[in-house]
N, C-alpha and C positions, 0 to 999 in steps of 0.2 A: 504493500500500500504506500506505503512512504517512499518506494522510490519512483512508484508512478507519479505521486505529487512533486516530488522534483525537476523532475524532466516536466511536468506540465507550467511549472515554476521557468525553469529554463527555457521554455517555448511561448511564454508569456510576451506580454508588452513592454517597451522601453522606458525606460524614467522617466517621470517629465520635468524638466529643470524650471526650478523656477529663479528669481531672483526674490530680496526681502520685501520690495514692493508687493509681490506675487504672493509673496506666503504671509504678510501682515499688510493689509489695506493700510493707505495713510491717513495718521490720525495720531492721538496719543493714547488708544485702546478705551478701556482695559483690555487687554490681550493674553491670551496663551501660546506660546510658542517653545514646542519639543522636536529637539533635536538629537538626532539618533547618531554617534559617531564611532568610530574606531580607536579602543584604546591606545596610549602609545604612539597613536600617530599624529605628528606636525603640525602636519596638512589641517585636521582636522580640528585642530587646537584652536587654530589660525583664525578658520570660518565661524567657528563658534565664538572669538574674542571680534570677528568682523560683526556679525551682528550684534551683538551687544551696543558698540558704539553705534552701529546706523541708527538702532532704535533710540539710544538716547537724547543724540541729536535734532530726535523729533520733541525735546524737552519735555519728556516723561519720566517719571524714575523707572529704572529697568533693573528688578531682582532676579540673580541667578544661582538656580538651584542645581546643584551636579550631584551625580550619584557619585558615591567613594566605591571604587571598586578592588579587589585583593590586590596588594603588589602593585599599585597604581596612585602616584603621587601625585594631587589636582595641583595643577602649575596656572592656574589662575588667581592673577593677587583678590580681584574683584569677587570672589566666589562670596554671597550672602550665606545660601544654604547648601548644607552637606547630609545628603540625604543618605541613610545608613541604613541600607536594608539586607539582612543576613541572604546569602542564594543561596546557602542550603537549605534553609529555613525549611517548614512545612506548617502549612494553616492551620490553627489549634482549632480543633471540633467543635468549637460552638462560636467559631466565628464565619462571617458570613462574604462569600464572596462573588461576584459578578464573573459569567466566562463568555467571551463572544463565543458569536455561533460559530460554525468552525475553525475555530482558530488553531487546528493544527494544521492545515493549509497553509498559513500566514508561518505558520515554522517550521515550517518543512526544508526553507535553507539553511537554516540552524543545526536541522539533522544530517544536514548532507544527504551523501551518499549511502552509508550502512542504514542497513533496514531494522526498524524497531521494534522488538514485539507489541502487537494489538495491546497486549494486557497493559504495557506499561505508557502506552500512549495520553491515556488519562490523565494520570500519575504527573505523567512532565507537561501536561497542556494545563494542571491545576497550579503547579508549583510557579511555571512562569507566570500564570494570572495573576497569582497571589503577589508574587514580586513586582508587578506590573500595576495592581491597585495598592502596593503600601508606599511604594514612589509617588504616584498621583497625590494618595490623600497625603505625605506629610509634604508632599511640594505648595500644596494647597494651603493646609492650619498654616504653613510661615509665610504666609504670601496677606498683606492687605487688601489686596485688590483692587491697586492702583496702579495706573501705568502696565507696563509690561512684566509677565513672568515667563521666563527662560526657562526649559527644564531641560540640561544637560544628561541623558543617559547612554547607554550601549546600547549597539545599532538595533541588539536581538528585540530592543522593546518595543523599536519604533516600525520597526520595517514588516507592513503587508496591512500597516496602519489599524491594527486588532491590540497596541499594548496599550502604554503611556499615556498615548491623545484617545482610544475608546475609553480608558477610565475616564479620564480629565473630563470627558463630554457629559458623563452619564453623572458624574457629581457638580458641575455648576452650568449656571448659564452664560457665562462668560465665553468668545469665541474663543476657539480651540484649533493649533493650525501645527503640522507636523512634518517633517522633512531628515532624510539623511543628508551628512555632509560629505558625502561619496556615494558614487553609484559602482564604484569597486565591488565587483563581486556578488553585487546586489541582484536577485530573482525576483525584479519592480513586478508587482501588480497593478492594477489600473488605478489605485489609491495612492498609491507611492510616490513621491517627490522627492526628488531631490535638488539640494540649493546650490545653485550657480550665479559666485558673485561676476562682478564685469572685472576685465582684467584690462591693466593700466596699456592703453594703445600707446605704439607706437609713434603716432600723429603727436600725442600730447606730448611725450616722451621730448618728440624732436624740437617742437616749440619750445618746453623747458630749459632743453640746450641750450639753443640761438640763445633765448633771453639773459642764461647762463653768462654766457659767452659776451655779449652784449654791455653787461652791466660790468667784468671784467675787462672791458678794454679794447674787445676782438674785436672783428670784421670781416666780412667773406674777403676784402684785398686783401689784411693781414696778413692772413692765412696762407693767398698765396699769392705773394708778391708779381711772380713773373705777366700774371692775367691781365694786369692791370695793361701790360708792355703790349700784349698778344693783341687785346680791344684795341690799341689805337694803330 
């Protein structure tokens, strides 16, 4: 079963990129915004430290929540909240918890390739829920509900858009907006976004120069004397 879900995962549709415009309308919210990343990586660091400032800019306060994960040191100075949620944990019996509808489908990239037993199918489609609504709710209690909240987690929570953002929806009314910050690897379903900032052109780049250059002294003759000789 699981690895027909994969390959129908891998036969699926392609990401759709969005930009911060695309994934948070302009305004100063209130807003939710979950971002699904790759631990360990840069890259990813990067985009998540990139929208924090777009958002603020739009002169809102913007609180960011990251999961702490094992063996992973949050390198963000700005972090408000550290949301501390055990993954081995298991949901104590008389607590109550929400499971999208098939949401073993939506993790079926998680499983890869090896095949699961039936039995235990259950077992890990509860465990990730459960990790998946105690993120939400404590991202939420520390959250005012003002301006922007940011919830930093692993990709596993966000991608096939069944973790993090279906809690987040189902506990407030507040809009709710989710995206990975790489489509690395990713088996997008038709829900799945991922965030594409703009990258600094070359056009601007070359103006920069000149002006550089300009306010330093230069000149296109400067540069090269003989041209000057060659035009007359």
């Amino acid at each position: 079963m699981i690895l027909l879900l994969s390959a129908a995962y891998a036969a699926g549709p392609r990401c759709e990129h969005v930009g911060v415009a695309g994934l948070v309308p302009e305004g100063t919210g209130p807003a939710i915004v979950v971002l699904g990343h790759r631990p360990r990586v840069e890259a990813d660091q990067r985009k998540a430290d990139k929208v924090v400032r777009t958002l603020a800019r739009r002169g809102a306060p913007v609180v960011l929540a990251v999961q702490v994960l094992p063996e992973v040191e949050p390198e963000w100075a700005s972090i408000d909240i550290l949301l501390e949620v055990p993954l081995g944990g298991r949901k104590p019996p008389e607590a109550t918890l929400a499971v999208p509808p098939v949401y073993i489908h939506a993790l079926a990239d998680a499983l890869g390739e090896g095949p699961m037993p039936p039995e235990l199918e259950s077992r890990f489609v509860e465990q990730v829920a459960w990790i998946d609504q105690q993120l939400a709710s404590k991202a939420l209690e520390s959250w005012n509900g003002q301006g922007f909240l940011v919830v930093l987690v692993d990709r596993l929570h966000v991608q096939g858009g069944l973790g993090v953002e279906w809690q987040l929806a189902r506990m407030t009314e507040t809009p709710v907006s989710a995206a990975l910050l790489a489509d690395a690897g990713a088996r997008c379903v038709e829900s799945d976004r991922v965030l594409r900032l703009p990258l600094f052109r070359r056009a601007t780049s070359s103006r920069l120069l000149a002006r550089r250059r300009r306010r330093q002294g230069h000149t296109s003759r400067s540069r090269c004397p003989s041209c000057a000789a060659r035009r007359t």
